[in-house]
C-alpha positions in Angstrom: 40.1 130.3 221.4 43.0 130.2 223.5 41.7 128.5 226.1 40.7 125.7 223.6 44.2 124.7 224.1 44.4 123.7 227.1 41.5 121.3 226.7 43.1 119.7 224.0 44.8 116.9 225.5 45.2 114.2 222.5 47.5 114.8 219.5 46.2 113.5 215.8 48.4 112.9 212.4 46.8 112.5 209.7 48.1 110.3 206.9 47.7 109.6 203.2 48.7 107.4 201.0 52.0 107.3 199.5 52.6 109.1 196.3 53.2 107.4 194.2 50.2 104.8 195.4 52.0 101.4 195.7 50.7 98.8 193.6 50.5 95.2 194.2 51.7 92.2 191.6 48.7 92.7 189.8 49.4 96.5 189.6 45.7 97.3 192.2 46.6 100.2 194.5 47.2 99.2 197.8 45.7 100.9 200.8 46.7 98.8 203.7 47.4 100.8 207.0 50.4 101.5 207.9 52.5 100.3 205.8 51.3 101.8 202.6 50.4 105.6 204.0 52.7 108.9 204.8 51.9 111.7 207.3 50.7 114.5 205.7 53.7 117.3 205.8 52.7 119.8 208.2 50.0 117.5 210.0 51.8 115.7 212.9 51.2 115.6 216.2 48.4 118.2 215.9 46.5 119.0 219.5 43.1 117.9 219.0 40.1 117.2 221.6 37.7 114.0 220.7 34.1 114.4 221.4 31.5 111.5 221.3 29.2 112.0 218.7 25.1 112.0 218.9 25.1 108.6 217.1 26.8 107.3 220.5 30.7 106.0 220.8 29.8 102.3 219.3 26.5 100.9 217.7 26.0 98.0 215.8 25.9 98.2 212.3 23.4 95.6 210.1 23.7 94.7 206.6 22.3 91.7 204.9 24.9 89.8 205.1 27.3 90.8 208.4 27.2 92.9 211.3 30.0 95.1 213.0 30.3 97.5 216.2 31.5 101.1 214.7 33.2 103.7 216.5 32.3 107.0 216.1 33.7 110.5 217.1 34.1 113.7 216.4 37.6 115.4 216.3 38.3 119.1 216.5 41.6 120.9 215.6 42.6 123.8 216.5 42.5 126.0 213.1 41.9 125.5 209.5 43.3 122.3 207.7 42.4 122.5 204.2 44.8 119.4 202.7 42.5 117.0 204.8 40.0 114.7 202.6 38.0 112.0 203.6 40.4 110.0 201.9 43.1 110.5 204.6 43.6 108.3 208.1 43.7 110.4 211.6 45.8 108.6 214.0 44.9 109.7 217.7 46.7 109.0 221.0 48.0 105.7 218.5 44.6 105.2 217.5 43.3 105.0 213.4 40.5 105.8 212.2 38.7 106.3 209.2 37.9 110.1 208.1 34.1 110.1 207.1 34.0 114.2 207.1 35.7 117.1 207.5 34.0 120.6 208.3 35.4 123.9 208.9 34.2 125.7 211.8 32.2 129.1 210.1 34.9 131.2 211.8 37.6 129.4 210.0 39.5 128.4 213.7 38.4 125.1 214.0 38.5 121.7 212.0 35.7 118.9 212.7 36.5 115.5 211.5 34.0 113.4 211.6 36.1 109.5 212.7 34.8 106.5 212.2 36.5 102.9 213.6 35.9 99.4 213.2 36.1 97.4 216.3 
């Protein structure tokens, strides 16, 4: 595990919404990035590594009624972050994305999120 970190070259934060949520004038929580999220104490500037994940970097995505290129990637963390929720944003390298899983590593030294961005 210790060389792991020399191979991680990116650094990841990963945010959350403010407590308390803000609200807007008709009292709906707001969830627009950035202004309306917080790092999560203890979870900045983490060393990470991104990996491109089976699904490919970008595909299209189809509905019925609209189409959009996803990004998709895996990021690992060096050790066991049990705060983070799919809930959460990971900002990489200045980079947010959308937390769509996180797994734990059966050794408990790694976190895998699994990222997802619309571009």
């Amino acid at each position: 595990m210790g060389e792991l970190k020399h191979m991680q070259r990116q650094r990841c934060s990963i945010f959350t919404l403010a407590d308390p949520p803000p609200q807007d004038s008709l009292g709906d929580i707001k969830q627009v990035w950035p202004d309306d999220y917080t790092v999560v104490p203890g979870h900045d500037q983490l060393p990470c590594t991104l990996a491109v994940t089976p699904m490919g970097k970008k595909n299209e995505q189809r509905q019925a009624d609209s189409r959009y290129v996803s990004e998709q990637l895996a990021c690992l963390l060096d050790g066991l972050y049990p705060l983070i929720t799919e809930q959460m944003i990971a900002r990489v390298d200045g980079i947010a994305y959308d937390i769509k899983g996180v797994s734990q590593q059966s050794t408990l030294a790694i976190t895998r999120l699994a990222l997802e961005r619309i571009v």
